[in-house]
Phi, psi and omega in degrees: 000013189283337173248058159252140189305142162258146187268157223206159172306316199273346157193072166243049142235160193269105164250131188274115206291328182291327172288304191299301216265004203225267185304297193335273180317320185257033180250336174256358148304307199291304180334292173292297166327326175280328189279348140310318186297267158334265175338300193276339175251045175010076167082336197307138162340318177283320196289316150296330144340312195275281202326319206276315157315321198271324164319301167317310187313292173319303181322273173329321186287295181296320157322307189306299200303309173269346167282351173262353174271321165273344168285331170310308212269337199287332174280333178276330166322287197280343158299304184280351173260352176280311189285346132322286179299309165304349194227333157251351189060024156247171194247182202286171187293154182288298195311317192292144190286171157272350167271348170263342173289314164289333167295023168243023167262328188298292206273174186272187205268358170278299181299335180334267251285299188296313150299353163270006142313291195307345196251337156295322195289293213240007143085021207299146122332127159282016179269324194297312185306309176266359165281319185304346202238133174297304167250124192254146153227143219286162189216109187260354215255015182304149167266000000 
């Protein structure tokens, strides 16, 4: 893994190029085209058809993208609450959100413990939080 890029606040986020630039986009090009589609062949049956398919399809395209994001978020909670307990012999704090939690896996295990006080305490942003950590650690396995 020595050539992976390191990651720095200005470009740890990720896009899956089949997803973002590819599926995303042309599942809402088919939509809006079938709903055109639909309008000029009044209504017919193939047409609501087609509509009714690209719909599901935008459904689906959009399911993916959050059932794997939230399987995301849900792996790091409990990662960053292991690694809190590990390194302090508590668990992660109550106050902290799950949008401040992930954003504290960027830091590392000399500083963790002490910004997720800090970030309990006073209720930090997570943009504020990953602007804040000096040695970042890199996360390549994000979906």
């Amino acid at each position: 893994m020595s050539n992976l890029k390191t990651q720095s606040y200005d470009n740890h986020m990720k896009f899956a190029p089949l997803y973002h630039f590819i599926l995303a986009p042309l599942s809402i090009i088919l939509f809006i085209a079938s709903i055109v589609h639909l309008f000029q062949e009044d209504y017919r049956f193939s047409a609501v058809l087609l509509t009714g398919i690209s719909l599901c399809i935008v459904i689906l395209a959009v399911l993916v993208r959050q059932f794997a994001t939230k399987l995301q978020d849900r792996s790091i909670l409990h990662e960053e609450n292991f690694r809190h307990f590990h390194l302090t012999g508590k668990p992660l704090d109550s106050r902290l959100t799950l949008q401040q939690i992930i954003a504290l896996r960027f830091a590392e295990d000399a500083s963790f413990p002490e910004l997720c006080l800090k970030a309990a305490e006073t209720g930090m942003e997570p943009a504020k939080i990953k602007k804040s950590i000096t040695h970042w650690r890199a996360d390549h396995h994000r979906v």
